[in-house]
C-alpha positions as CSV (number, residue, x, y, z in Angstrom):
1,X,0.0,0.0,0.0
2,X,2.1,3.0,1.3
3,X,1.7,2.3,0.4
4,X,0.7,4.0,2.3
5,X,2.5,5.4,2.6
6,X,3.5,6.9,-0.1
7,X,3.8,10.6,-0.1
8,X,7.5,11.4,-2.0
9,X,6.8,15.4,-0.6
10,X,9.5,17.1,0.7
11,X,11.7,16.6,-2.4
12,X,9.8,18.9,-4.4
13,X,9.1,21.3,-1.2
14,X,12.2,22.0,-0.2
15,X,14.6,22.4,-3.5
16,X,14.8,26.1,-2.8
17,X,15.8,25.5,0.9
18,X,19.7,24.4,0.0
19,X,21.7,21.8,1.4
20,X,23.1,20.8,4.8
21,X,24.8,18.4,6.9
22,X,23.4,14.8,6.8
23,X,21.4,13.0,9.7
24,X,23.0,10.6,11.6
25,X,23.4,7.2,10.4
26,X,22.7,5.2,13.9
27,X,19.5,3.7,12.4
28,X,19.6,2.7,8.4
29,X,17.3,0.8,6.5
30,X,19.8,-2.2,6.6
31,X,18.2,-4.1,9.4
32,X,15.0,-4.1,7.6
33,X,16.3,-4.8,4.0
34,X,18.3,-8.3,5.5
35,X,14.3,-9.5,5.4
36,X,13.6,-8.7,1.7
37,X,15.7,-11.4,0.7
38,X,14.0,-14.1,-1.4
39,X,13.4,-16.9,1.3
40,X,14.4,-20.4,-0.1
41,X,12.6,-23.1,-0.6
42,X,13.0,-26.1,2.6
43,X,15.4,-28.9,1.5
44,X,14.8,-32.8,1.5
45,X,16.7,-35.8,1.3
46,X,15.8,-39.0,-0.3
47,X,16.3,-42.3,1.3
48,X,17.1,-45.7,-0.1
49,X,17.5,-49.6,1.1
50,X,20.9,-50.7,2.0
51,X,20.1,-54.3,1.2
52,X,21.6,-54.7,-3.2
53,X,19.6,-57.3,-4.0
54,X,16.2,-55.2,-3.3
55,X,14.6,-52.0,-4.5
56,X,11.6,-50.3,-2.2
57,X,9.6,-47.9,-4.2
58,X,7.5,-45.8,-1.7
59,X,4.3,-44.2,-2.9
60,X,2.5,-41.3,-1.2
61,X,-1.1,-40.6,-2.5
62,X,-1.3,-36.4,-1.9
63,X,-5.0,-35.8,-1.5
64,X,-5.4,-32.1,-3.6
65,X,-8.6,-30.3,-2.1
66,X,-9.8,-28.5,-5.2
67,X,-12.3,-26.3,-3.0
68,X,-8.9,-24.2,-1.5
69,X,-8.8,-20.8,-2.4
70,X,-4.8,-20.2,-3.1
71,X,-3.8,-17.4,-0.6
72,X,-7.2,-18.1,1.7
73,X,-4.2,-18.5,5.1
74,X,-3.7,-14.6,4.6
75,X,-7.5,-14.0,5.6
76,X,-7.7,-11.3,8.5
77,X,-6.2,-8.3,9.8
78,X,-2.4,-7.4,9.1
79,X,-0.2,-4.5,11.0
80,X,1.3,-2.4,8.6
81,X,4.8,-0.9,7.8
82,X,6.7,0.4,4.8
83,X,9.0,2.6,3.6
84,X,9.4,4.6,0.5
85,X,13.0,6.3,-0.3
86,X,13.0,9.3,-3.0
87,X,15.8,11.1,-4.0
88,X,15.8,14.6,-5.7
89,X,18.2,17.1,-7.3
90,X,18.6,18.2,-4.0
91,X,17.2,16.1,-1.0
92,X,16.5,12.3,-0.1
93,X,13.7,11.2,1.9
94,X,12.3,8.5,3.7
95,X,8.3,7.8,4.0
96,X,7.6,5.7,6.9
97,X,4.1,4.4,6.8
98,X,1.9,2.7,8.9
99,X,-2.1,1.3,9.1
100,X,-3.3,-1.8,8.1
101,X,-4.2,-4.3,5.5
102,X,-7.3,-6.6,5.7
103,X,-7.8,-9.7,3.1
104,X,-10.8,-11.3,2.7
105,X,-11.7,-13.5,0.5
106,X,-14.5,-12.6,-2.6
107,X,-15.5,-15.1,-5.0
108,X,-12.7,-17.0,-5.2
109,X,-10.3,-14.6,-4.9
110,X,-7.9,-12.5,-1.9
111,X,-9.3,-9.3,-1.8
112,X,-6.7,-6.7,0.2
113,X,-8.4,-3.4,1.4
114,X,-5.3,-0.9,2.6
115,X,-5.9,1.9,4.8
116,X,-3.3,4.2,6.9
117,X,-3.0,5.4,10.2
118,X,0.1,7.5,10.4
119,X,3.1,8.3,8.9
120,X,6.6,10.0,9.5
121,X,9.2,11.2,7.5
122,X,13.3,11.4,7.6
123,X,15.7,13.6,5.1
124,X,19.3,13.7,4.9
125,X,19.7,17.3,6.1
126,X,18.2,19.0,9.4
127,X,14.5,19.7,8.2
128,X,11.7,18.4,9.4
129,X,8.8,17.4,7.5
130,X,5.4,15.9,8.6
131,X,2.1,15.4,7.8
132,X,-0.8,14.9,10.4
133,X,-2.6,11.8,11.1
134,X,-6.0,13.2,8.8
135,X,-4.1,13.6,6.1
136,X,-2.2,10.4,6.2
137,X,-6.2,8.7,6.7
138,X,-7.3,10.5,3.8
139,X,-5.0,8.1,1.3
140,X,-8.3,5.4,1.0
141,X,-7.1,3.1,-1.8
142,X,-9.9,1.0,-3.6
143,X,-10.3,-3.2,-2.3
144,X,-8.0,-4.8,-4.7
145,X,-8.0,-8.5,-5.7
146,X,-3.9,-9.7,-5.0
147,X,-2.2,-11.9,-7.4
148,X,-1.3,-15.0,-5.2
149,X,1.3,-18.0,-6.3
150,X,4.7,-19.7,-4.9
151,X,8.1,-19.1,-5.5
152,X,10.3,-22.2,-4.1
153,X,7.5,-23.1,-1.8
154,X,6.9,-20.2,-0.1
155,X,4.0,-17.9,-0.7
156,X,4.0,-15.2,-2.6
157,X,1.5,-11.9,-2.6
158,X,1.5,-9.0,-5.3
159,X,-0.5,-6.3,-5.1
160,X,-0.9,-3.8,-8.7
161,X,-0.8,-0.3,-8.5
162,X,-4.1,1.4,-8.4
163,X,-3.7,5.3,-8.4
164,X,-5.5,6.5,-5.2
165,X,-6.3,10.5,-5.5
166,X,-6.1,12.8,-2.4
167,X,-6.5,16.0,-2.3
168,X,-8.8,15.5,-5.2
169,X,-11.3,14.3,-7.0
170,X,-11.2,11.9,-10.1
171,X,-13.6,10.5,-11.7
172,X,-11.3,7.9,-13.5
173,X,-8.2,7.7,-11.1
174,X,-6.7,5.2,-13.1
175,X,-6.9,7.5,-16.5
176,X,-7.5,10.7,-15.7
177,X,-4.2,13.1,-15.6
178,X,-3.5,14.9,-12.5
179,X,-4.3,18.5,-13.4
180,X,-1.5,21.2,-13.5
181,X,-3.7,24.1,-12.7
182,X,-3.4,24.7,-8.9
183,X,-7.2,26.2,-9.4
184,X,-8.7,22.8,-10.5
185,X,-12.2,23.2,-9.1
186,X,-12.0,18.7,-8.0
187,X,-8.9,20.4,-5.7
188,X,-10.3,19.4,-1.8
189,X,-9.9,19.8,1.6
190,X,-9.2,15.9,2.1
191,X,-7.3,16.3,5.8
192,X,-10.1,18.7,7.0
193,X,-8.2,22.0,8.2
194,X,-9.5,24.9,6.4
195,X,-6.6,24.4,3.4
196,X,-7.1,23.5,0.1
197,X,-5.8,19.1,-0.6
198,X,-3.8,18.2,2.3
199,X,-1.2,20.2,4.2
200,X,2.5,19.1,4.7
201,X,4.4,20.8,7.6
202,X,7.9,22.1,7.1
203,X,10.7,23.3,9.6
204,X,13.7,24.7,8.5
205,X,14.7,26.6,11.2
206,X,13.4,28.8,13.8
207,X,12.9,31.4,11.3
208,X,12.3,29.2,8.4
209,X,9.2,27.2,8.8
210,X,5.6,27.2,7.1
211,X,3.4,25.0,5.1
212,X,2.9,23.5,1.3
213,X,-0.5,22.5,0.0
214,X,-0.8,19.5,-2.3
215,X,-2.9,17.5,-4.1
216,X,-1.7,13.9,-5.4
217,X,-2.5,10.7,-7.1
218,X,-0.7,7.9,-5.5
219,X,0.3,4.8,-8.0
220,X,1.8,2.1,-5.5
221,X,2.3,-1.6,-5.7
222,X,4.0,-4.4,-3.9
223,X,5.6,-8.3,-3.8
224,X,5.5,-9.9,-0.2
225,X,6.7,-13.2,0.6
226,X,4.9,-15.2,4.0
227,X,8.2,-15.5,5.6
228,X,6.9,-16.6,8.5
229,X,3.0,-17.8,9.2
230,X,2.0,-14.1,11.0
231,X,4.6,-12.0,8.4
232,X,4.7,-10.9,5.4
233,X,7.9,-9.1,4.2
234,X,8.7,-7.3,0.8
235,X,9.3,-4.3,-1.2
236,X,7.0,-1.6,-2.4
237,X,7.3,0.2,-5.6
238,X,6.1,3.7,-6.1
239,X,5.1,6.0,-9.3
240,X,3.2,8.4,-7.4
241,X,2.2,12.1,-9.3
242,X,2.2,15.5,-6.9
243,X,0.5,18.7,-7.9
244,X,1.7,22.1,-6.1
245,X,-1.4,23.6,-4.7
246,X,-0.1,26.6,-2.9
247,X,2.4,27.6,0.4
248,X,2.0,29.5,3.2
249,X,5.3,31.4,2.0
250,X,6.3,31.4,-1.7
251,X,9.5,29.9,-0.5
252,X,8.1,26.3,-0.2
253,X,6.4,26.6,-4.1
254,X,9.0,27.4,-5.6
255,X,9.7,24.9,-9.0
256,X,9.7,21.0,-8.3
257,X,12.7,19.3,-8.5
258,X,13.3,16.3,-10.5
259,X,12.6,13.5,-7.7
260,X,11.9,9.7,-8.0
261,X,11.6,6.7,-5.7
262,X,15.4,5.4,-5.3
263,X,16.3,2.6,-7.8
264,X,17.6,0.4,-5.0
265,X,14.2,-1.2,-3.6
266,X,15.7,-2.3,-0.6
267,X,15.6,0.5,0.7
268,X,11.6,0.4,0.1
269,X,11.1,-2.4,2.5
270,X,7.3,-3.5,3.4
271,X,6.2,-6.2,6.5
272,X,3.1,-7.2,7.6
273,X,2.3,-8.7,10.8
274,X,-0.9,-10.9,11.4
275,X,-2.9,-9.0,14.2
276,X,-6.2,-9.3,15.9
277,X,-9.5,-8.4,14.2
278,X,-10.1,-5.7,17.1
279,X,-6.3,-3.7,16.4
280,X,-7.2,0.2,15.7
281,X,-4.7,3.3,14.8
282,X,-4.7,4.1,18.5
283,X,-3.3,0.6,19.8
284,X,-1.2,0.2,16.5
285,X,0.2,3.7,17.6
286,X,1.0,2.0,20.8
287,X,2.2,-1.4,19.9
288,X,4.4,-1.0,16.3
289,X,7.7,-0.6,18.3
290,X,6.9,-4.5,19.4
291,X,5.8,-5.1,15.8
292,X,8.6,-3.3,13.2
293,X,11.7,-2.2,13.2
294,X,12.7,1.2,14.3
295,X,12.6,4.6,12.2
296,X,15.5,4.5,9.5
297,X,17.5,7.4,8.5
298,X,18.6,8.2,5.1
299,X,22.0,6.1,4.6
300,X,22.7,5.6,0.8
């Protein structure tokens, strides 16, 4: 989902800002990339007689129950957690995500519905950048049937992209361009606070701080592996369009800058964790430092 997500921002807030020192490195992304790997498949070894003169053949009838939906195992309630890592002409960034996916299973088929809680975000120079809990919420992507098969043995999940407006209205999200006019009449008030799409925050400094209004269509997909039976661990991808509504100081509208999810999807790592039924944002808010790693930092 991203995910979501998901929101690839700052890069084109802040191009006018310049460059400083980098964060720290204490935390990376490395910890949480050594679980992307492809898991293998289990290994067995054959038997045979030790008497020459005879040969054993052992048959095993495997009973196939047609009736099984492939995937049906992931049906519930799953914590979620990604990242996605941008880089622009100026600035990388980190989107941490968090919410929850819930698969169900519809004619046949796994149906995921995404949905997000909150979401925090980590650049390689001292800004800070966030977005508030209503405007993370208001990313609402459609239920979406999941491709489901097995790579050596061990499930695999993929989710397409399907482009997810906020901040705006489209009849045909899937079609329909992102507008360029910052005027577009289908422009709304998605996180609720008086501002046109949603509203990123943005501290520079103590004299340097203010807001950017955007409206964006977010095009996300993944591939998750069921590492374990309560986890799911993978990568998301991310082709996500942004639109410039307006700032609170000119500053923060200035031009984009060229920006795009870094080519090394490790560093976009996704996991799920099974939870129970009853899980909300408040307890998930509570209970992901149990659940996922903690908050990388740029490091590439």
């Amino acid at each position: 989902m991203r995910p979501l997500i998901l929101l690839g921002l700052t890069a084109l807030a802040l191009a006018a800002c310049g460059s400083s020192e980098a964060a720290d490195d204490d935390v990376t992304t490395d910890g949480v990339a050594a679980t992307m790997e492809s898991p293998t498949a289990p290994s067995t070894s054959g038997s045979s007689t030790s008497d020459p003169t005879t040969t054993v053949t052992e048959t095993t009838e495997t009973t196939v129950d047609e009736s099984a939906v492939p995937g049906e195992e992931l049906v519930g309630r799953w914590a979620h957690y990604d990242v996605v890592a941008y880089q622009g002409d100026v600035l990388k960034t980190l989107i941490i995500s968090y919410g929850f996916n819930d698969f169900t299973e519809v004619d046949g088929q796994i149906v995921d519905q995404g949905s997000f809680c909150f979401s925090e975000q980590r650049t390689d120079q001292p800004i800070e950048t966030s977005l508030s809990d209503a405007a993370t919420q208001a990313i609402k992507p459609s239920p979406t049937p999941v491709e489901i098969d097995t790579v050596d043995g061990v499930l695999r999940v993929r989710r397409p992209a399907t482009p997810t407006p906020v901040g705006i209205r489209l009849d045909d999200p899937a079609n329909e361009a992102l507008p360029t006019d910052p005027n577009d009449p289908r422009i709304v008030d998605d996180d609720g606070d008086g501002n046109p799409g949603i509203t990123v925050s943005i501290r520079v400094s103590d004299e340097i701080s203010g807001e950017l209004y955007i409206a964006r269509r977010e095009i996300f997909a993944y591939e998750a592996f069921l590492t374990e039976p309560d986890a799911l661990t993978g990568i998301v991808t991310d082709n996500s369009e942004q639109l410039v509504i307006g700032a609170s100081d000119p500053i923060f509208a200035s031009s984009p800058a060229n920006w795009g999810q870094y080519p090394d999807l490790s560093k976009s790592p996704m996991i799920l964790k099974r939870v129970d039924a009853g899980w909300d944002c408040d307890r998930l808010a509570t209970e992901s430092d149990a659940l996922f790693p903690p908050t990388p930092v740029v490091d590439w």
